[in-house]
C-alpha positions, 0 to 999 in steps of 0.5 A, spaced: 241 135 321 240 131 315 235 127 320 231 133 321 230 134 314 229 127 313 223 126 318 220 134 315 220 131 309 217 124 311 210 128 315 209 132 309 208 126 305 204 124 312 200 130 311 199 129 304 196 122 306 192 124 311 188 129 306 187 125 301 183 120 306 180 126 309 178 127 302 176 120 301 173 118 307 168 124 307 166 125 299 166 118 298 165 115 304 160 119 308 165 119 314 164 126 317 167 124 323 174 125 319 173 133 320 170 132 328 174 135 334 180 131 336 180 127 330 184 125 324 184 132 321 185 136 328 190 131 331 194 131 324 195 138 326 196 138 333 202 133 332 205 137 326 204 144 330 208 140 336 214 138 332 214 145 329 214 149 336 219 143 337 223 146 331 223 153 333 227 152 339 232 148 336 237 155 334 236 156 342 240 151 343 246 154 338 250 159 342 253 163 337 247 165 332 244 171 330 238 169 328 235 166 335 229 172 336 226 170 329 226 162 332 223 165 339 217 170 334 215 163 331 215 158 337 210 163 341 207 163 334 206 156 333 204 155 340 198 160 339 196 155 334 198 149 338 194 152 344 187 154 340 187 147 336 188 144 342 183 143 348 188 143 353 183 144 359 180 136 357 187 133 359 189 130 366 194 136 367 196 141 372 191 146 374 198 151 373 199 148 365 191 148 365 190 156 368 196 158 362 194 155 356 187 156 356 182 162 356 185 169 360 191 164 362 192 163 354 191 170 352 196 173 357 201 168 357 201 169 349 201 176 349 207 177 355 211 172 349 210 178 343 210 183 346 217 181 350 219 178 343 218 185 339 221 190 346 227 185 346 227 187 338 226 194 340 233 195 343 237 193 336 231 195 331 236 197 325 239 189 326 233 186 327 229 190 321 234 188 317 234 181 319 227 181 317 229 183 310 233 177 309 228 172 312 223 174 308 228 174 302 229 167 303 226 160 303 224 160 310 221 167 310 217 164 304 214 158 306 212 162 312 209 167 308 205 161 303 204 158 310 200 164 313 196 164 305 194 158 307 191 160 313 187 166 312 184 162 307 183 156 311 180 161 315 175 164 310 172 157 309 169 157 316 165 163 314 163 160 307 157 156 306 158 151 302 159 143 301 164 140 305 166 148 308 169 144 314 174 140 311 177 145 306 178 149 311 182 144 315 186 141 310 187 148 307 190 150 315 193 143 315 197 144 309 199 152 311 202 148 318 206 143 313 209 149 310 210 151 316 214 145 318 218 146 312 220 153 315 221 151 322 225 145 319 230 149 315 230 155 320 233 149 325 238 147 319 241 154 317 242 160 321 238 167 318 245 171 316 245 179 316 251 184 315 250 188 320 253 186 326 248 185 332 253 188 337 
């Protein structure tokens, strides 16, 4: 699982890159087309987004592991986000796919996720309460919380008229998606232990 960490730590740099020519080329270039839909900005997320959705589902995959619903809760998650950055209406796919992530479709399909997720939680509420408590007590529930930090304020430029608003705004959410990569990264290496016994 080192090559997981390795490619992590290479996107964020990728990241890192992408802002910092964002930066240049609309402050000191005058290149507003770097914040435009479906370019550099957007695609940057939407390719990080994809691999962390990828990320979440690695514990899936481990059969012995306690920790797969806190996996499931942030792959709906980061396909929430996926779905809302991505118009996935303008692409040559199958009228299904089309119908599922985009509009009512999406909305519908998202929310049967959550809430399956959180009635699934439901039945072993003790477990998963603690669970939650452990997560958020380590790395990997800390950079999800910084990631979400990022987004709220990322979020709050949008509504802010100031100079360059649009691109604050999407490198901010750019660098909560990166936290959110490191998160999913490290959530696909080491397995979120509690305590309690699941049975």
């Amino acid at each position: 699982m080192t090559s997981v960490k390795k490619i992590s730590s290479l996107v964020q740099y990728f990241i890192i890159g992408v802002i910092a020519w964002s930066f240049y080329g609309v402050i000191g270039l005058n290149d507003f087309n770097i914040f435009d839909e479906n370019n550099l900005l957007e695609n940057t997320q939407a390719f990080v987004l994809l691999l962390v959705f990828f990320l979440f589902l690695v514990p899936l995959f481990e059969p012995f592991r306690g920790d797969k619903l806190i996996a499931v809760f942030f792959a709906i998650l980061t396909l929430a986000f996926l779905l809302r950055e991505v118009d996935i209406e303008k692409f040559d796919l199958p009228k299904i796919l089309i119908l599922l992530g985009s509009g009512n479709g999406r909305n519908i399909l998202l929310a049967l996720g959550f809430l399956s997720t959180l009635g699934f939680a439901l039945f072993k509420f003790r477990y998963y309460l603690d669970l939650a408590r452990c997560f958020l007590r380590n790395r990997t529930g800390f950079a999800t919380l910084v990631a979400g930090l990022f987004l709220i304020v990322g979020d709050m430029f949008e509504k802010i008229d100031v100079p360059y608003h649009v691109l604050y705004e999407e490198s901010l959410e750019l660098l909560g998606y990166a936290f959110l990569l490191s998160a999913a990264a490290r959530l696909s290496r080491k397995e979120v232990k509690t305590s309690r016994f699941i049975g």
